[in-house]
C-alpha positions in Angstrom: 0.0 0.0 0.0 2.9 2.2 0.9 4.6 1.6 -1.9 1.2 1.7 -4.4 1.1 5.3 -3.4 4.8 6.6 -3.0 4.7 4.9 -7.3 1.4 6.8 -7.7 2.6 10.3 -6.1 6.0 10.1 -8.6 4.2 9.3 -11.6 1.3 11.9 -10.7 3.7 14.7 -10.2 5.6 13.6 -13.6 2.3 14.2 -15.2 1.4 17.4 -13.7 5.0 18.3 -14.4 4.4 17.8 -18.3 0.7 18.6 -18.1 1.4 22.5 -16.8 5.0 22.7 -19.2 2.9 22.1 -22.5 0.1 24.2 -21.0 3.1 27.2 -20.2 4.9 26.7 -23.7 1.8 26.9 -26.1 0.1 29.6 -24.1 3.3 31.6 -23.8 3.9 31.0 -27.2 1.4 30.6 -29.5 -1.0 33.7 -28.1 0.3 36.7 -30.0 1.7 39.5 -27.2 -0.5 42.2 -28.8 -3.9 40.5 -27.4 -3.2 40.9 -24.0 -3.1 44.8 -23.5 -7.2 45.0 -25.6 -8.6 43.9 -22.4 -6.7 46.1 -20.1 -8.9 49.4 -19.1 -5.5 51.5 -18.2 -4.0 50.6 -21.4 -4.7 53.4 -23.9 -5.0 56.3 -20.9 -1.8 55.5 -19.6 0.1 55.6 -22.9 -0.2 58.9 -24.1 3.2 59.2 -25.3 5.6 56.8 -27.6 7.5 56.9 -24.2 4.9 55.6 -21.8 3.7 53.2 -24.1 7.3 51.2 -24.7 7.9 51.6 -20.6 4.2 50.5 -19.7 4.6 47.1 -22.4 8.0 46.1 -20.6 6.9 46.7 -17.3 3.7 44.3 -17.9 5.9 42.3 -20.0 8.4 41.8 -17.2 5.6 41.3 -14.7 4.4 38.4 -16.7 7.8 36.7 -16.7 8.5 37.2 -20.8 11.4 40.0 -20.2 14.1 41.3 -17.9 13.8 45.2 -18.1 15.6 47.7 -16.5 14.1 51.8 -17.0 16.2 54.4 -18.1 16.7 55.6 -14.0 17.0 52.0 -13.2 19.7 51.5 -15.5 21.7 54.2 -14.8 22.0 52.9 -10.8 23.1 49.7 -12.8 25.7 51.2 -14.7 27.0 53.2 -11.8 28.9 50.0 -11.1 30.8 50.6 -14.2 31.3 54.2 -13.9 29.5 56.3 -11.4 29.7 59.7 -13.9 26.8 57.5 -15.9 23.4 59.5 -15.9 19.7 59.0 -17.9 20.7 61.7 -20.2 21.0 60.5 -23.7 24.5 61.1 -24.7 27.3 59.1 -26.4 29.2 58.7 -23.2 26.3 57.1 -21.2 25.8 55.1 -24.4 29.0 53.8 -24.4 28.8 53.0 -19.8 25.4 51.2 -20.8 26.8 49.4 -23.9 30.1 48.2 -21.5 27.0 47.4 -18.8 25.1 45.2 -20.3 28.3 43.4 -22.7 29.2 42.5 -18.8 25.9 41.0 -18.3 26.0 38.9 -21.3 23.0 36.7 -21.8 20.7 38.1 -24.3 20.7 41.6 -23.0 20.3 44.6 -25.5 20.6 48.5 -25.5 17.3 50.2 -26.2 16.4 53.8 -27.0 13.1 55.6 -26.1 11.7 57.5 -29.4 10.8 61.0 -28.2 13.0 61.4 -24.9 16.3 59.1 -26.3 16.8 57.4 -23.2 18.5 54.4 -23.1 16.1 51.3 -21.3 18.0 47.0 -21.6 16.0 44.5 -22.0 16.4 40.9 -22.5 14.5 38.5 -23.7 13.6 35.3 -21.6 13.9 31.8 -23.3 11.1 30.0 -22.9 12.7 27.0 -21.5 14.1 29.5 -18.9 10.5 30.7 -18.4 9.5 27.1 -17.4 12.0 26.6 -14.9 11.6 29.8 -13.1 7.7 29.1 -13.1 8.8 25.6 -11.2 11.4 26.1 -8.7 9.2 29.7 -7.9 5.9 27.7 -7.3 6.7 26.8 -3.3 7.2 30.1 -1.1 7.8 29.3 2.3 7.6 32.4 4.5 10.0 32.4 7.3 11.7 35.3 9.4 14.3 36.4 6.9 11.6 37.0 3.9 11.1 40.7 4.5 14.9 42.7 4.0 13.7 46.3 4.5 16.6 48.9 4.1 14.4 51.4 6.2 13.6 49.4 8.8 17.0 47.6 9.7 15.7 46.8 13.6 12.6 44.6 12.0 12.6 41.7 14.7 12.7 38.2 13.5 11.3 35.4 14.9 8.3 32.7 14.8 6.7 32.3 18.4 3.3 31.4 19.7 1.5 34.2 21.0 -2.5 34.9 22.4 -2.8 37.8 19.8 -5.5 40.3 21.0 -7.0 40.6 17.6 -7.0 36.9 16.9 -6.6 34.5 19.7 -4.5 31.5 19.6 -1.9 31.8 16.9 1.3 31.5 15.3 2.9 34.8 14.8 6.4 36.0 13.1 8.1 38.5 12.5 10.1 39.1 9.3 7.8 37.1 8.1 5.4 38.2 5.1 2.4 37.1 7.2 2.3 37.8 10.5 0.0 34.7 11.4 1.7 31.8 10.7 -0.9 29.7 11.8 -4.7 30.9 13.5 -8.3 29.3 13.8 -11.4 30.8 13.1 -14.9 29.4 12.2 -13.9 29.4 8.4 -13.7 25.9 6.7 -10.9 24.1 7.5 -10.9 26.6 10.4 -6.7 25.6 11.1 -5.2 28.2 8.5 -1.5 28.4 7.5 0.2 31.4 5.3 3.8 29.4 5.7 4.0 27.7 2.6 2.1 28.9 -0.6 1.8 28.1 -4.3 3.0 31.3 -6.4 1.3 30.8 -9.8 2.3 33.7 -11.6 0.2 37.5 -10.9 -3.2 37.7 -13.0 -2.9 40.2 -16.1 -5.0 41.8 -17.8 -8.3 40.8 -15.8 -7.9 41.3 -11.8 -4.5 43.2 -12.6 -1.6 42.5 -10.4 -3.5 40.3 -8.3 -1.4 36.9 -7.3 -3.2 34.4 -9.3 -4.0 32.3 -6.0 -5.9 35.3 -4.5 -8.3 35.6 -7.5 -9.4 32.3 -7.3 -9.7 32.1 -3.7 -10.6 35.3 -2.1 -14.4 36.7 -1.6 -15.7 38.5 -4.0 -18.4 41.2 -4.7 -19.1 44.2 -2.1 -16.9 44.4 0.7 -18.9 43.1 3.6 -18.2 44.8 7.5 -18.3 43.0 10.9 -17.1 43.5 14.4 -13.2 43.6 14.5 -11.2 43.4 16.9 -7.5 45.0 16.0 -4.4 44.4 18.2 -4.6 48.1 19.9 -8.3 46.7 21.4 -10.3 49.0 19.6 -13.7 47.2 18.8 -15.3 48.5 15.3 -17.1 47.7 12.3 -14.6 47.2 9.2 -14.3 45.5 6.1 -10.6 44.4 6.9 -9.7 41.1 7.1 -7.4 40.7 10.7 -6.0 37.3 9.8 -4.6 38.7 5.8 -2.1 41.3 8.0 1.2 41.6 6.1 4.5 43.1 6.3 4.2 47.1 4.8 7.1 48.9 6.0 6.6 51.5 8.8 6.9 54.8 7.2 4.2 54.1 5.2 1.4 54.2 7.9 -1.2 56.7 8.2 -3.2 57.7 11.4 -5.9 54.4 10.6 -3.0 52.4 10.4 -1.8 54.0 14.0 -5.1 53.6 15.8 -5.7 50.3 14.6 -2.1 48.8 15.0 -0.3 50.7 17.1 2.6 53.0 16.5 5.3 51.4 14.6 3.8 48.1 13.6 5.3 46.6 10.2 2.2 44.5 9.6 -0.9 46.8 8.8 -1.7 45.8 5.1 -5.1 44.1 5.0 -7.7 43.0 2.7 -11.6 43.1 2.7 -13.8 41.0 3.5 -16.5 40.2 0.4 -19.9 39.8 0.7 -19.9 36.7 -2.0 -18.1 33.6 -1.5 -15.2 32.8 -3.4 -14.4 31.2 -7.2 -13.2 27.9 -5.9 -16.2 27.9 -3.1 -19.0 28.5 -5.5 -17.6 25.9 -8.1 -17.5 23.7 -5.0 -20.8 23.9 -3.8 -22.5 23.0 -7.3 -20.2 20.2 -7.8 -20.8 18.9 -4.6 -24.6 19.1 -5.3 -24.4 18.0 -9.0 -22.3 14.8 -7.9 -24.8 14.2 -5.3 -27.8 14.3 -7.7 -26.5 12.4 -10.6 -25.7 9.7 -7.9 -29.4 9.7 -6.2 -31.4 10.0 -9.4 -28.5 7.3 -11.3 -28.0 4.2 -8.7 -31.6 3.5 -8.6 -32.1 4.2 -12.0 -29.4 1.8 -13.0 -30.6 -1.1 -10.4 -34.3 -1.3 -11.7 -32.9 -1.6 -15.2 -30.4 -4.9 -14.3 -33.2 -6.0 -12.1 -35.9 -5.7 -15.1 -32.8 -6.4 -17.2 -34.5 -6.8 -21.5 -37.7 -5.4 -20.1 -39.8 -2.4 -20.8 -38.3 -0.4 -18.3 -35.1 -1.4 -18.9 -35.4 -0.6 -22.8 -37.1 2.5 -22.2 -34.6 3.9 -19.9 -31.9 2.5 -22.5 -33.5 4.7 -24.8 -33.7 8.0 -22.8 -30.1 7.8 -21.0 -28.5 7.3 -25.2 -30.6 10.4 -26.0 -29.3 12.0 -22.5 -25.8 11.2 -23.7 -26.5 12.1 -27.4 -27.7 15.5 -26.2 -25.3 18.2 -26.6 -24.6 19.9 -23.2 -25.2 23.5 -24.4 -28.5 22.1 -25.7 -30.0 20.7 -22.2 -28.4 23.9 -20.6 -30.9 26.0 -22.5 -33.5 23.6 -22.0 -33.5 23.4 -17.8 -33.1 27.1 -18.0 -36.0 27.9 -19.9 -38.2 25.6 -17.5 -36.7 26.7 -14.7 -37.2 30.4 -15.4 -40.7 29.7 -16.2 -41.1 28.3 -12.6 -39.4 31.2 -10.7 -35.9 30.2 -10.7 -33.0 32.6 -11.8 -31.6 32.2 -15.1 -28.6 34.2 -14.5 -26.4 34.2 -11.0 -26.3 38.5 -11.1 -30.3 38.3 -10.9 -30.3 37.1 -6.9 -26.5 37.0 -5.9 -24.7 34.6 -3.9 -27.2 35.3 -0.6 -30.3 34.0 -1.9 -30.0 30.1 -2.1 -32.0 29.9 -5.8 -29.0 31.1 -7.9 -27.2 27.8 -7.3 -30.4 25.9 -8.4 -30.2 25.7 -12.0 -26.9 25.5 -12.3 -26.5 22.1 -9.5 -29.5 20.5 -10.9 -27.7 20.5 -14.7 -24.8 19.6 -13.6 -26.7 16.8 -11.8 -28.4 15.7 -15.1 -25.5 15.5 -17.1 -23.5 13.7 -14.6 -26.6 10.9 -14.0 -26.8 9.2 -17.1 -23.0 7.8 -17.2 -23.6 6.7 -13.8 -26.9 4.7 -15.1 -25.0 3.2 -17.9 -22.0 2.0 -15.6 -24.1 0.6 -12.7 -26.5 -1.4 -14.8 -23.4 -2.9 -16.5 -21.7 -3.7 -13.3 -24.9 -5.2 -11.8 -25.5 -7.1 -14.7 -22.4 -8.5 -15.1 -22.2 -9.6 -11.2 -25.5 -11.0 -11.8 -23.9 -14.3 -13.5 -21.4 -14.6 -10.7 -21.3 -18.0 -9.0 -21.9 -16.2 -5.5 -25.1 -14.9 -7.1 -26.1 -18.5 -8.2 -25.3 -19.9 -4.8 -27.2 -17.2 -3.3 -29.9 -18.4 -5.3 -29.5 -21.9 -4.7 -29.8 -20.9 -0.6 -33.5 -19.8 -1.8 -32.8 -15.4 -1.2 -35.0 -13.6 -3.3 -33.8 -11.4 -6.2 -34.6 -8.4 -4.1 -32.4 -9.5 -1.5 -30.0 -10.9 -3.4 -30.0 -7.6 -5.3 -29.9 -5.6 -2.1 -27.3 -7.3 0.1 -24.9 -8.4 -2.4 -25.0 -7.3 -6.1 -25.6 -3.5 -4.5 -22.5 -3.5 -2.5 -19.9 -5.2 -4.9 -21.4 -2.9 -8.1 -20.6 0.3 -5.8 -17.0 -0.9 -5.2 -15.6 0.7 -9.2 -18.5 3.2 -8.7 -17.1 4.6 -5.4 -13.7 5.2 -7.3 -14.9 7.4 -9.9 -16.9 9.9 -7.1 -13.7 11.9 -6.6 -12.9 12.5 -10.1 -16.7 13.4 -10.8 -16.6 16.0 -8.6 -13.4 17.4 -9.7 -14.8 17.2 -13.4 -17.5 18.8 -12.6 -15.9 21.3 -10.9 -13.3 22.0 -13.4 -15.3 21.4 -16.6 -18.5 23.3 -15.5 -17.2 26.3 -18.3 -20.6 25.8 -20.3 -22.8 26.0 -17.0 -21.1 28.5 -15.6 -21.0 30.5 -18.7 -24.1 30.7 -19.2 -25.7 31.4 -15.8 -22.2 34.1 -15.2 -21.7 32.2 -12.4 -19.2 33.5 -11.2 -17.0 30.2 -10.4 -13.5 28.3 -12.1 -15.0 26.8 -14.9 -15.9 30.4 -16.2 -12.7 32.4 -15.0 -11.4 29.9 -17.3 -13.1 30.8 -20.5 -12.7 34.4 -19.2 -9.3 33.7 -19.2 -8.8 32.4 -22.7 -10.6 35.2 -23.8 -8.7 37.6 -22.6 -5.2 36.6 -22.7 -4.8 36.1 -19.0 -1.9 33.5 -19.5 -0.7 33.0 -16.2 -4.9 32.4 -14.9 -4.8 30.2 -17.4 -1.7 28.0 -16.6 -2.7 28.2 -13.1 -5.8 26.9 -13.5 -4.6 23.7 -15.3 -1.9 23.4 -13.0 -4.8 23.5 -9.9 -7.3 21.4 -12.1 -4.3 18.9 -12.7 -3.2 18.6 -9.2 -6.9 18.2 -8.3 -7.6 15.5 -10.7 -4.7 13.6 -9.7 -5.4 13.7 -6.0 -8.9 12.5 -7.1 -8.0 9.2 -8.5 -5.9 8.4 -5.5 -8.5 8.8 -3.5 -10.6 6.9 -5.8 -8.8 4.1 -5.1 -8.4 4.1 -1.7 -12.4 4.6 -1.6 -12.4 1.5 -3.0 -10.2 -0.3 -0.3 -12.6 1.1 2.5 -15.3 -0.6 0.7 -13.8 -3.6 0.1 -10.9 -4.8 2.3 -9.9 -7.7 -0.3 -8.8 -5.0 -2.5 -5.1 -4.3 -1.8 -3.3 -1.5 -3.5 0.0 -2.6 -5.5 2.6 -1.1 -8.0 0.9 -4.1 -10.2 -2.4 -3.3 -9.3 -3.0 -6.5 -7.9 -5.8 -7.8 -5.5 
């Protein structure tokens, strides 16, 4: 068993390895550059100026992890190194300090020249094999008390320490840190947090701009929502801040809020809001959950009456409905339960009700549920029916049980055994592959920031999300199988996949 699963973890992570590098290279690649800067809103007033528009394209183009850039003022503190006489202005001398500069630097670097001011910029290009290697070894950040080096605040403490924070209770606390609880508890699913280790999957552009991909798909969203907060200074008020987000911001940037509700001279007063609407990932999750769910409760019974009236009417007739089901295209039956559903009071689009009002997940969970239950017919009538000529179905037979009981006690339990290891990658699908569904409704989950994504050239959302939808599809066939071993104890897990 050990072994099954140390053999399963390698191979998974060698296929999330080549899953997200292929995902990097053609999105990185193949999507022409000049798409992603239509869908960003500070685009066109921003670059008023030839000069503003090259600087504004390398700084986004750095950010996204396609160039090294250095600005005109940035590379003259460069070049100083060289010869500290160098300055931005435009002349052959400083040409020929940046020109010795970057020759030092080697590597791809070039000498570039602004068009109306004539300052010099370097840029270099970044190999895409390069690319893929810094996304990799950059996708773990552990925070520990040496992440924050702070030239103005050289007598930051450092340490990691257990502490009863007034604001928080019960937590782990650093300084130095990025985040100054470590570890806290709250009411919150899974109500033990951590901020020490965290996947860094690139910073969204141009949708939720210079937002850390991560936080997009996991923070609230919608209105900022106030409650009672307590900060460490004791005052008691009604904010939107979220206590437990607190990270480092050096000290000489607070203002008197920051001093009331901190204390003079804290380091760790940047926040963020709370949001009235639950997160991406959390409404994907709660659709799946309840499409999963229904395509199970309407599919198991479905799928036992038809082995048990196996060539009869029923059986034929719900042969005949669950091919059409799957014949169906999904955009079709989409339309379809909307329509109905509209006509009986139900949203047809997320916006109409919001996230408070319990209707707007309706529609979209019962589809999901529909186009999840016929596969599940299909595959428990065929596992039923082929247990039913098993010679511990004839003996039970021969012992004089009925085909009810038979049908209840055995061929139930040993047809749910391969149906029990497909439940975690069901949900996962669903979550992940809900694009149409969540298009359609703008529900405002995964499977639509993905299209959204696409759409709008948002290349690292989009390599993040197949890295997260890998990761979770992986993690769901493991737990498929050991599902199966709870089930049934003669099943042992092996490199050979052996019994």
């Amino acid at each position: 068993m050990k072994k099954y699963i140390f053999e399963r973890i390698l191979r998974s992570l060698i296929s999330i390895l080549l899953v997200t590098t292929l995902t990097y290279v053609i999105v990185f690649t193949l999507v022409p550059t000049s798409l992603i800067f239509k869908q960003d809103p500070n685009y066109n007033k921003m670059v008023t100026t030839p000069d503003k528009k090259d600087n504004y394209r390398n700084t986004v183009f750095k950010r996204m992890g396609y160039i090294n850039y250095y600005n005109s003022k940035t590379l003259a503190s460069k070049a100083e190194k060289i010869d500290p006489s160098v300055t931005i202005a435009p002349t052959k001398a400083n040409k020929a300090i940046y020109q010795k500069y970057i020759k030092s630097l080697g590597n791809g670097w070039q000498l570039g020249q602004f068009e109306e001011s004539k300052e010099f910029y370097a840029i270099r290009k970044i190999p895409i094999y390069e690319r893929v290697w810094n996304f990799f070894t950059g996708l773990l950040i552990i925070d520990h008390p040496w992440t924050i080096q702070d030239p103005k605040n050289p007598n930051l403490e450092r340490y990691v320490r257990p502490e009863i924070d007034p604001a928080v209770g019960p937590a782990l606390v650093g300084s130095g840190t990025k985040h100054k609880y470590l570890i806290y508890f709250n009411g919150q699913f899974p109500f033990i947090h951590q901020n020490i280790v965290h996947f860094n999957l690139g910073t969204s552009y141009p949708t939720y701009a210079n937002i850390p991909v991560i936080q997009v798909i996991t923070q609230g969203q919608g209105r900022s929502r106030s409650e009672e907060t307590t900060f460490p200074t004791g005052i008691k008020k009604f904010s939107p801040i979220d206590i437990y987000t607190r990270t480092y911001r050096t000290p000489s940037k607070m203002d008197a809020r920051d001093r009331a509700n901190f204390g003079k001279g804290d380091a760790y007063t940047a926040t963020r809001n709370k949001h009235a609407e639950p997160s991406m990932i959390a409404n994907s999750f709660k659709i799946g959950m309840i499409g999963v769910l229904l395509s199970y409760v309407f599919g198991l019974p479905i799928g036992m009456l038809m082995a048990y009236y196996k060539d009869g009417l029923f059986d034929r007739f719900s042969t005949a409905t669950t091919t059409f089901m799957l014949a169906l295209p999904s955009i079709a039956l989409i339309y379809i339960v909307r329509f109905l559903g509209s006509k009986i009071g139900l949203p047809d689009t997320f916006p109409l009700l919001g996230a408070g009002d319990p209707k707007s997940y309706v529609l979209p969970a019962v589809i999901l549920g529909i186009l999840g239950t016929p596969n599940t017919v299909v595959w428990f009538r065929r596992y039923i029916v082929d247990l039913q000529g098993s010679d511990f179905v004839r003996f039970a037979r021969a012992k004089g049980l009925t085909e009810a009981e038979i049908s209840k006690n055995h061929l139930f339990k040993q047809a749910m055994v391969p149906i029990v290891n497909g439940i975690p990658q069901a949900i996962v699908q669903t979550i992940a592959g809900a694009t149409l569904t969540e298009t359609v409704f703008a529900f405002p989950g995964m499977g639509k920031m993905l299209i959204d994504a696409i759409k709008s050239a948002n290349n690292s959302m989009v390599v993040g999300l197949v890295f997260i939808f890998a990761v979770l599809s992986i993690l769901a066939l493991l737990a498929g199988d050991i599902l199966m071993t709870i089930l049934d104890p003669r099943i042992k897990l092996s490199s050979k996949g052996g019994k």
